[in-house]
C-alpha positions in Angstrom: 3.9 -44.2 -9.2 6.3 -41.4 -10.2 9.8 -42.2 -10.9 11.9 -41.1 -8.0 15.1 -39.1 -8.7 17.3 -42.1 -8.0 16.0 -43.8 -10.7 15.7 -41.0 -13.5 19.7 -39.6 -12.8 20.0 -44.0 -13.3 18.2 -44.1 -17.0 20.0 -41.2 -17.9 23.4 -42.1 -16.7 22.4 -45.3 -18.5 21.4 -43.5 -21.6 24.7 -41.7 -22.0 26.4 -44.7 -20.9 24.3 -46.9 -23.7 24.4 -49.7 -21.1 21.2 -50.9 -19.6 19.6 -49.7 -16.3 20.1 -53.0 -14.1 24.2 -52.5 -15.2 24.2 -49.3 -13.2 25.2 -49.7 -9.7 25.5 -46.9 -7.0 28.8 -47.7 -6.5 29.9 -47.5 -9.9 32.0 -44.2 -11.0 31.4 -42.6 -14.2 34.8 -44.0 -15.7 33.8 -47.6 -14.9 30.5 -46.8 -16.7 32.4 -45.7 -19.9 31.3 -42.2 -19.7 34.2 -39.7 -20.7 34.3 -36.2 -20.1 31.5 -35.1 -23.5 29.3 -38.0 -21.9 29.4 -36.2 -18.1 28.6 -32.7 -19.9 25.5 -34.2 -21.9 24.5 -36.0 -18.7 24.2 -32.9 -16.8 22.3 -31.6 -19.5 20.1 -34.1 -19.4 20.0 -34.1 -15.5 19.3 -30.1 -15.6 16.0 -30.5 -17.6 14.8 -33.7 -16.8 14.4 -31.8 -13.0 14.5 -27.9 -13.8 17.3 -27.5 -11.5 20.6 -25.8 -12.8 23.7 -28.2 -11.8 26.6 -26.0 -10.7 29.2 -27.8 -12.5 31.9 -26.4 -14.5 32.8 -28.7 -17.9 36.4 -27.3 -17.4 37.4 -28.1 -14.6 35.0 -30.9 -13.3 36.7 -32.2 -10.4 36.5 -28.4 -8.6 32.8 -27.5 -9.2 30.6 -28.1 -5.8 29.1 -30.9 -7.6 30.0 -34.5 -6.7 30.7 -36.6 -10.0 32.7 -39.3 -8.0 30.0 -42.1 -8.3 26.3 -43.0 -9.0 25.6 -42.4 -5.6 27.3 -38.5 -5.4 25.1 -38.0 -8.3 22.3 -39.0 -6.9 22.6 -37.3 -3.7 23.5 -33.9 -5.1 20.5 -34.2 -7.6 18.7 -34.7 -4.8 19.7 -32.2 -2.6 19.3 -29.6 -5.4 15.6 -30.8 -6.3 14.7 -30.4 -2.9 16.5 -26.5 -3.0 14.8 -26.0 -6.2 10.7 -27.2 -5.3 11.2 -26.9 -1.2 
């Protein structure tokens, strides 16, 4: 079975977080995970090829792009959204 997105944007939030899968919970916000502002920028790298999708997210000023960083789950959700944009 294919991985769904939920669980790739997981391994590599995991990846940059060097934590293990299981320690990443929805709920959890990118500060709690250890992930400072380089680790956000190489995860949305990451993000944008694992899926082909382009992540509208500016590095400068984070908190103002239309791209929800406040937890696991906005991650998700947006990743989501824009996979199903991108291959609709």
């Amino acid at each position: 079975m294919a991985e769904s997105v939920r669980d790739r944007v997981i391994r590599i939030i995991a990846e940059q977080a060097v934590l293990e899968v299981s320690d990443v919970k929805l709920e959890s916000t990118l500060e709690e995970l250890g992930i400072d502002s380089l680790g956000l920028v190489e995860s949305i790298f990451a993000i944008e090829e694992a899926f082909d999708i382009q992540v509208p997210f500016n590095a400068n000023n984070p908190q103002d792009g239309a791209f929800d960083i406040s937890s696991v789950a906005a991650i998700v959700a947006a990743v989501e959204g824009l996979v199903a944009e991108q291959h609709g």
